[in-house]
C-alpha positions in Angstrom: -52.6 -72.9 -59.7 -53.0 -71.0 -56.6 -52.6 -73.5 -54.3 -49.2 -74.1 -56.4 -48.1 -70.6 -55.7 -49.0 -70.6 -52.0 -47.1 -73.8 -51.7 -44.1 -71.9 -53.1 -44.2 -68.9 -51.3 -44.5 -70.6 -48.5 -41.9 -72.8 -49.1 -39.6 -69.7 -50.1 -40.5 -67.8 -46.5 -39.2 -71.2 -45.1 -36.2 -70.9 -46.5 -35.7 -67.5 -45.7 -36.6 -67.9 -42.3 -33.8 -70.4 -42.7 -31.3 -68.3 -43.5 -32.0 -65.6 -41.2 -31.8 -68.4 -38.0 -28.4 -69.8 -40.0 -27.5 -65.9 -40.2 -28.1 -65.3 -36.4 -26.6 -68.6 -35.2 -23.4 -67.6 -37.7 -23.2 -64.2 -36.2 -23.5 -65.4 -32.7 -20.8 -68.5 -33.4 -19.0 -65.4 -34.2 -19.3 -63.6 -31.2 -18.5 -66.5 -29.0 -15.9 -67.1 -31.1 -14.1 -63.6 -31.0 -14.9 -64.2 -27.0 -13.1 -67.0 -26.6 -9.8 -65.8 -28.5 -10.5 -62.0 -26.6 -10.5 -64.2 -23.6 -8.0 -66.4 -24.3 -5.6 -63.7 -25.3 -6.5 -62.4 -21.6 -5.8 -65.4 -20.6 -2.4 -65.5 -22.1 -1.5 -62.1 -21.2 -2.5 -62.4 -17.9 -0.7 -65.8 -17.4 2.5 -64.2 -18.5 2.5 -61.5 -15.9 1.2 -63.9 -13.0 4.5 -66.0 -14.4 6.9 -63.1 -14.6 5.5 -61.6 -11.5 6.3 -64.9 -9.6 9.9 -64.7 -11.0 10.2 -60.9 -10.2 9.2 -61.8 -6.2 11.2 -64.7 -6.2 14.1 -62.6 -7.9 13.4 -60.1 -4.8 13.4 -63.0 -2.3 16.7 -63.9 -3.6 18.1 -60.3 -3.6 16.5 -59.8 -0.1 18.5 -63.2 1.2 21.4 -61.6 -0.1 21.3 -58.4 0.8 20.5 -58.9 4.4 23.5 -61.3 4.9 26.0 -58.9 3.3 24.2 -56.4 5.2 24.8 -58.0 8.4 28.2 -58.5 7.5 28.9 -54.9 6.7 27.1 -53.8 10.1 29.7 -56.7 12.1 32.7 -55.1 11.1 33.1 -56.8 7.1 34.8 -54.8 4.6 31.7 -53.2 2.9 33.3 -54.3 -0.5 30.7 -57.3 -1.9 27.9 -55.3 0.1 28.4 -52.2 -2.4 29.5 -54.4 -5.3 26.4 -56.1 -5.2 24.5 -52.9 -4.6 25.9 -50.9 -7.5 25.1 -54.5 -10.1 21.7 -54.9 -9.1 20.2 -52.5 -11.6 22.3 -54.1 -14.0 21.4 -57.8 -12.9 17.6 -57.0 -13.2 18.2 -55.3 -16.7 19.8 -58.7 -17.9 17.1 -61.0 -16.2 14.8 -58.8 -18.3 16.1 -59.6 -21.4 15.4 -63.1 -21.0 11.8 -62.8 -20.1 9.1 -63.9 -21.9 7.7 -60.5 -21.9 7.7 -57.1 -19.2 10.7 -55.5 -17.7 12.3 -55.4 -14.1 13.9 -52.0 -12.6 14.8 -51.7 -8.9 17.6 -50.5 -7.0 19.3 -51.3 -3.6 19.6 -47.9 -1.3 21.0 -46.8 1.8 18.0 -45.3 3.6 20.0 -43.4 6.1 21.0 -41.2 3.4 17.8 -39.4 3.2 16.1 -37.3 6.0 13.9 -39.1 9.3 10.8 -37.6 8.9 9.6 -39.1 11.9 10.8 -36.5 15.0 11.1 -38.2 17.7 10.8 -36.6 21.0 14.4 -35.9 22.1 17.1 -32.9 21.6 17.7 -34.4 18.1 14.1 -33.7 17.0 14.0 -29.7 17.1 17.8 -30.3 15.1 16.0 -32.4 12.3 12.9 -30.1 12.4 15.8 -27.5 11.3 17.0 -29.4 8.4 13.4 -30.1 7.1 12.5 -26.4 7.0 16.2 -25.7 5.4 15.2 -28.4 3.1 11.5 -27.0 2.4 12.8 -23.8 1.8 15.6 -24.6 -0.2 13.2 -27.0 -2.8 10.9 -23.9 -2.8 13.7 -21.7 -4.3 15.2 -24.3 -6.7 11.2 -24.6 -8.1 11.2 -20.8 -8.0 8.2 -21.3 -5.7 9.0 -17.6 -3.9 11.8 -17.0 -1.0 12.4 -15.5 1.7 10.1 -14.6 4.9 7.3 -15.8 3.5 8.7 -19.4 2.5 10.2 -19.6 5.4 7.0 -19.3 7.4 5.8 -21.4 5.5 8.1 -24.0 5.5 7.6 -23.7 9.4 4.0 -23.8 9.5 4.5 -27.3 7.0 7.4 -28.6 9.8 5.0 -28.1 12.8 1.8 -29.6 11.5 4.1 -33.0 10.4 4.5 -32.8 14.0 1.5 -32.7 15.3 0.8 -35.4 12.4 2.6 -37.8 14.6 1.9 -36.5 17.8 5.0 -34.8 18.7 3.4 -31.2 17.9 2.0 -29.0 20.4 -1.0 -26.2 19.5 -2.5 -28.4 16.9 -5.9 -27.1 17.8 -6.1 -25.3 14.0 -4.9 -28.5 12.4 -7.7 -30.6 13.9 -10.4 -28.1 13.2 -8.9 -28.4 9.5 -9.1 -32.2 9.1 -12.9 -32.2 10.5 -14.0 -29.8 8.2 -12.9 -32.0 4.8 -15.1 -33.6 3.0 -14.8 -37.2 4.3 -13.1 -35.6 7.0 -10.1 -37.3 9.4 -8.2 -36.8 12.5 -4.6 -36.3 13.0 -2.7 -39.9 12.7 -0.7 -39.6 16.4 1.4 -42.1 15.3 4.4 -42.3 13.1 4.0 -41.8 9.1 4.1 -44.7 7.2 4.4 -44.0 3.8 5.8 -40.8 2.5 2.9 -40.5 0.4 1.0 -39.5 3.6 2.4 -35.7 3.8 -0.2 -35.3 0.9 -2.6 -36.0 3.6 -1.3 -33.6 5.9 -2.5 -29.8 6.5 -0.6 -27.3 4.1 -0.1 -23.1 5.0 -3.1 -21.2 3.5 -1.9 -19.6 0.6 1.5 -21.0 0.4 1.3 -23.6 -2.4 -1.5 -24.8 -4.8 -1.8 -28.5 -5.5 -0.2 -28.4 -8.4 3.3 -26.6 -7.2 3.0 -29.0 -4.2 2.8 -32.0 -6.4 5.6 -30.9 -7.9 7.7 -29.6 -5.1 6.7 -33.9 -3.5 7.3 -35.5 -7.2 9.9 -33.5 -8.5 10.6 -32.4 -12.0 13.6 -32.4 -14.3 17.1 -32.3 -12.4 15.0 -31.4 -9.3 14.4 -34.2 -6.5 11.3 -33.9 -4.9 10.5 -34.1 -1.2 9.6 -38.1 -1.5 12.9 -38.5 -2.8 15.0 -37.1 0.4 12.8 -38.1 3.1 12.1 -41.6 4.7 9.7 -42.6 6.8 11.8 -46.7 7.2 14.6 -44.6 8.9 14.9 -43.4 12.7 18.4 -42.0 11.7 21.3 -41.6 12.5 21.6 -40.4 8.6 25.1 -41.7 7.0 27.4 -38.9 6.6 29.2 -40.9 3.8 26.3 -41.3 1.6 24.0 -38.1 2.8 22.2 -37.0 -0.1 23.3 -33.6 -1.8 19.9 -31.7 -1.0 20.1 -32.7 3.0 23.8 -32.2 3.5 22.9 -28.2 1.9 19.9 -28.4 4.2 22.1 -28.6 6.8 23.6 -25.0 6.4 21.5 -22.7 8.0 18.9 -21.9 6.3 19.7 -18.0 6.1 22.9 -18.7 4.6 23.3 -18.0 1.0 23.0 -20.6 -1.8 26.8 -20.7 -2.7 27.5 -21.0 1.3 25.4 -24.1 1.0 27.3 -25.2 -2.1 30.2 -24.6 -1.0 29.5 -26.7 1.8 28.2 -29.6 0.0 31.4 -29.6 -1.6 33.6 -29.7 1.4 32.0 -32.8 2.3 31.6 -34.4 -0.7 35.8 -34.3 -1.0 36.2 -35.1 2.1 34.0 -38.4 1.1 36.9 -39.2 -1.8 39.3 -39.4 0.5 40.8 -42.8 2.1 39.8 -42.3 5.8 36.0 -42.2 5.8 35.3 -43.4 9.3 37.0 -40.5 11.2 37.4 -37.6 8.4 33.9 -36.3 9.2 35.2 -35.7 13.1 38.4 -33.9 12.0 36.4 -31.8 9.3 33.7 -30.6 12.5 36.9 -29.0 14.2 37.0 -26.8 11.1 33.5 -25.6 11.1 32.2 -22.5 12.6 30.3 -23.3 15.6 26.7 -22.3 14.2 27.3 -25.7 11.6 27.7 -27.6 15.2 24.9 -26.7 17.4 22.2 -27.3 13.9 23.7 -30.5 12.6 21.4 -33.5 13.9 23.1 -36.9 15.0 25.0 -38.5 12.4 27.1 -41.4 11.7 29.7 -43.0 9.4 27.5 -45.9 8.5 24.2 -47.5 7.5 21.4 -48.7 10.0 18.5 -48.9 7.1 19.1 -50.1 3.7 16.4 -50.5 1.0 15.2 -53.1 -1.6 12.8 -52.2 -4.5 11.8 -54.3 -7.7 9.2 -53.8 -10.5 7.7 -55.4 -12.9 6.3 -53.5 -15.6 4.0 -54.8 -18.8 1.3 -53.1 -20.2 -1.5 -52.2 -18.1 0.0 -54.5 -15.4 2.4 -53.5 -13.2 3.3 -54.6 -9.1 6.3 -53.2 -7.0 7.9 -55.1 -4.2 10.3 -53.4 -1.2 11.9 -54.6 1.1 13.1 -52.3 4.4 16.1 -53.6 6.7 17.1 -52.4 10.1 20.0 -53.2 12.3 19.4 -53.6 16.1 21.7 -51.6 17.4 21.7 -53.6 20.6 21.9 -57.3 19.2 23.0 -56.7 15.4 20.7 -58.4 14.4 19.0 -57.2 11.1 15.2 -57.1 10.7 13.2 -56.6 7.6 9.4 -55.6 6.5 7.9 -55.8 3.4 5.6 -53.3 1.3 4.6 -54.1 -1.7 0.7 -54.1 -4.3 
């Protein structure tokens, strides 16, 4: 009788050991399971992006190829007309293609980089003009944030101006600006060559006291109706900037910088009728004979045309996202047009 019921306990711990190695194996079936369709969903997603990231670059390639032979045409004399209908589409184009992918969105734009500031001074008479515009433009984004005014900002400004300079090694006295990039914590050394990448003035010494790091982010980023400072300087330009499309911020930056705000408005919107009129290659030189002398003797060099254009994609889905640009240059010399790509 006892051996009966040791037989069936033991045969009942059997099958409960069973079921808990059935229980396991079930659970861990499970897992690998739920792996393989966590994965495969990974897999899915990410194929989707490598494919619509192939068809955003080769979409950029394409717009590239066509942009630097309208370019060139526009630069040789052409009429400018399919180089600025094409321009003015491309948003549009990339908003349609997008509709038709499988999933993500595409946004870029095509834009004339000579109608932002050079923030790379070279070392001529035209430097110390485009150093003026920079601190006009400093101070002036400092007043539209309601970031302080006068002296002060204006010092300021200065102080920001001159160590951009010595940045690229076209500064003199820079003694204080060294001492500040040793003392950081990994600390660096002035660059001595030209800036890249606009995001590189986050890099570079600020004024004691002038700004903290959230106004400055906001005074490079922007914020409501307000450009910010990455959006009206470029580093892909040596200038001359393109009188015709000169951004709204720069041409008011042109006005000296003690002028009043309406002066500067004012200004802006002599140009900008000027700019609706029929003659645009000569008005600008009939409009100067106008001015008051001070306008003359602080405007940089300028021009009635484009040297620099820029070409920018991106593709957006989810948590994966990659931009693309493409910078083109004329050779004044050969007119030829030359092109360098940036892009993660």
């Amino acid at each position: 009788m006892s051996s009966r019921m040791f037989f069936n306990n033991h045969k009942g711990s059997e099958k409960g050991a069973v079921l808990l190695i059935v229980l396991i194996l079930m659970a861990l079936v499970a897992s690998i399971v739920a792996d393989i369709i966590k994965a495969s969903r990974y897999d899915y997603s990410g194929a989707a992006y490598l494919k619509n990231s192939y068809v955003a670059n080769t979409i950029l390639e394409s717009a590239a190829d066509t942009t630097i032979a309208m370019f060139k045409d526009k630069v040789l004399g052409g009429t400018f007309t399919d180089f600025e209908k094409f321009r003015k589409n491309y948003s549009n184009i990339l908003k349609t293609i997008s509709g038709v992918m499988d999933a993500g969105e595409l946004s870029g734009k095509i834009e004339d980089e000579s109608s932002r500031l050079p923030i790379n001074m070279q070392s001529n008479s035209n430097s110390t003009k485009i150093k003026k515009v920079l601190v006009s433009l400093l101070f002036n984004l400092c007043e539209a944030h309601d970031f302080g005014s006068g002296d002060d900002t204006l010092d300021n400004a200065n102080a920001y101006a001159n160590s951009i300079l010595c940045w690229i090694g076209n500064g003199t006295l820079c003694n204080n600006d060294r001492d500040y990039y040793r003392s950081l914590d990994p600390e660096y050394g002035l660059s001595g060559k030209h800036i890249q990448s606009t995001d590189e003035l986050l890099l570079i010494r600020r004024p004691d006291n002038w700004l903290d790091d959230d106004e400055f982010m906001e005074l490079y980023n922007g914020s409501g109706n307000i450009p910010g400072l990455k959006d009206l300087v470029t580093p892909y330009s040596k200038g001359p900037m393109n009188i015709n499309t000169l951004k709204k911020e720069i041409v008011m930056a042109l006005v000296p910088v003690d002028r009043s705000l309406d002066e500067k408005l004012d200004f802006y919107s002599d140009l900008n009728s000027a700019r609706q009129g029929n003659n645009k290659a000569g008005w600008f030189s009939v409009f100067m004979q106008n001015q008051p002398a001070e306008y003359k003797k602080n405007l940089p060099e300028l021009s009635y045309g484009s040297d620099t254009v820029r070409v920018t994609i991106r593709y957006n889905k989810g948590i994966y996202n990659s931009s693309l640009m493409e910078i083109f240059n004329v050779s004044s010399s050969s007119n030829s047009v030359k092109y360098k790509k940036y892009g993660y």
